[in-house]
N, C-alpha and C positions, 0 to 999 in steps of 0.2 A: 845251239845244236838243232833247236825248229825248225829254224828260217834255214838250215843246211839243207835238213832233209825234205822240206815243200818245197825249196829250188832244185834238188836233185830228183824227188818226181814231178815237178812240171818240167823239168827237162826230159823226162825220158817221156810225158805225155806229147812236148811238141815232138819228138824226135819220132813218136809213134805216128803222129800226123804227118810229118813229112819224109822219114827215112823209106815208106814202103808204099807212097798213095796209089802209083799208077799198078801195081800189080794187087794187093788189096782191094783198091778200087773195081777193079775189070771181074772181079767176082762177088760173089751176091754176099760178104765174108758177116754175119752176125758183126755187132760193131761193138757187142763186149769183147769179143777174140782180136779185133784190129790193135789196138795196143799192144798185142804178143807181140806183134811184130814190129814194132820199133826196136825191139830187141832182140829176138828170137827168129834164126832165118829158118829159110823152107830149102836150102839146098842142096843141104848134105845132112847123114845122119853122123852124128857123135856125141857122146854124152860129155864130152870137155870142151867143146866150143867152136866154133868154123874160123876160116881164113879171117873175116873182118870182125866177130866179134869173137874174140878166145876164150871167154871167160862164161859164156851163153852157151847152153847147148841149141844145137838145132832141132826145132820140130819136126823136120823131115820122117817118114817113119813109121812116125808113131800112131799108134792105133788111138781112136776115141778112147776106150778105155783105158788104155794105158796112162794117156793124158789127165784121166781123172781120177785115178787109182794115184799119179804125181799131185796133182792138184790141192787130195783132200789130205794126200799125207801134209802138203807143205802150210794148208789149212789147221789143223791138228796137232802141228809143231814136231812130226814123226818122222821128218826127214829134215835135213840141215840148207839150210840156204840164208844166207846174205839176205835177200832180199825176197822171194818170192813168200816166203812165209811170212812176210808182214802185209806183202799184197794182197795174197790170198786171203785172208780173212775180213778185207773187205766186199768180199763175194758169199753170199749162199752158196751152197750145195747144189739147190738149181741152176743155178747163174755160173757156176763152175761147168759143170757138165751142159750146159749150153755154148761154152770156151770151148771144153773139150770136143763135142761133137764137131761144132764148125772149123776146128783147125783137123779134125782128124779125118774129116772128109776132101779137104782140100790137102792135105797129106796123100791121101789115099790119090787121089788125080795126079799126082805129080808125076 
């Protein structure tokens, strides 16, 4: 069940590497926030998931705070998820709200 779950996130690190580099890229994006986006798009808002991923909500939206108000709940285990609340706790508080500002500004420009 290890080796399941270190290939299921190095799969979603290269996927963060390559599903979003030339748009990621072309902005100055903090590079703890770039792995959101292997998974998480910027095109629409919905809390149940967009056209290519259904299962991901989009960041589209959402304000910085809002981001880390989700963030530290999924840090804290005070909201339910799959999977972000096992990633989230390998982030500080700062380093969370470092994720959140940088995607919530490029939220904000969209």
């Amino acid at each position: 069940m290890i080796r399941f779950h270190g290939l299921l996130w190095c799969g979603a690190w290269v996927l963060s590497s390559v599903a979003a580099p030339t748009w990621a890229e072309s902005t100055s994006l903090d590079p703890l926030a770039k792995p959101c986006l292997g998974c998480h798009s910027l095109n629409e808002r919905s809390p149940t998931g967009n056209a290519s991923t259904p299962s991901m909500p989009s960041l589209s939206g959402w304000t910085a705070q809002e981001l880390l108000t989700r963030l530290l709940a999924y840090r804290r285990g005070t909201a339910d998820a799959t999977l972000m609340n096992r990633l989230s706790r390998g982030y500080s508080e700062a380093e969370l709200a470092r994720i959140a500002d940088a995607i919530g500004v490029l939220s904000e420009n969209r």
